[in-house]
C-alpha positions, 0 to 999 in steps of 0.5 A: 555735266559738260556744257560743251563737247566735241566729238571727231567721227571720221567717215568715207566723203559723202557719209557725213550727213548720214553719220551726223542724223545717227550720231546725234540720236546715238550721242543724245537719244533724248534731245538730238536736236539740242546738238550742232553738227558741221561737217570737216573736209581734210585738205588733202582730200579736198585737193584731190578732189580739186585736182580731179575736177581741173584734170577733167576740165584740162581734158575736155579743152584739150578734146575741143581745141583738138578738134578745132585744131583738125577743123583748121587744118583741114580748112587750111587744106582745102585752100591749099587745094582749090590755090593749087589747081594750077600745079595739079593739073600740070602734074596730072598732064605729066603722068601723075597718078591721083595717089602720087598728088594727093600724097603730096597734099596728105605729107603737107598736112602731116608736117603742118599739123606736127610742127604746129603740136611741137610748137604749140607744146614748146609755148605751153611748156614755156608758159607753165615754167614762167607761171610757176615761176612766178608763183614760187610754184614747182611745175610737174609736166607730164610728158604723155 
């Protein structure tokens, strides 16, 4: 008698088009076609999956914008290089030794790629809290 029911059979995420051919011959083994199937995500597995997939994204920028970030810097070093002929061979004439002036050019570049980090996450950091601010939001940054 039924005209209309509803049967919930839950399964592991990506089982349901398998489960729903078998359930309708299990259900109705006469006419299985006569019943609709629609498959339902929980929300809490949909953000998980939405987390995953942003996580992973925010990976591969934060890998490319890294090895843009040492592209410039290393650029940025040559130029101080080729600037400062001058004042290595001067340095050079005086006795220092080619370790002793690359160290200076190997500090440099340390102190500006360091302060650049601090700075670069001080802003994020900043722009994290105003976004979730903003959007009534509670922001969790993890520090690693």
């Amino acid at each position: 008698g039924d005209k209309w029911s509803e049967v919930l059979i839950r399964s592991a995420l990506g089982a349901g088009s398998q489960i729903s051919n078998v359930a309708r011959v299990a259900i109705l083994p006469s006419s299985p076609e006569k019943l609709t199937v629609s498959q339902v995500v929980a929300h809490g597995e949909m953000r998980d999956t939405v987390s995953d997939q942003l996580t992973k994204q925010a990976t591969w920028i934060g890998g490319f914008l890294l090895i843009l970030t040492i592209l410039l810097i290393t650029n940025s070093m040559i130029v101080s290089v080729t600037a400062r002929t001058t004042e290595i061979g001067v340095r050079r004439a005086l006795g220092a030794s080619r370790s002793s002036v690359a160290g200076v050019f190997w500090v440099e570049g340390a102190l500006i790629g360091a302060l650049g980090g601090l700075a670069g996450a001080a802003v994020a950091f900043i722009a994290v809290d105003v976004v979730a601010i903003l959007n009534q939001w509670t922001a969790h940054l993890n520090p690693v």
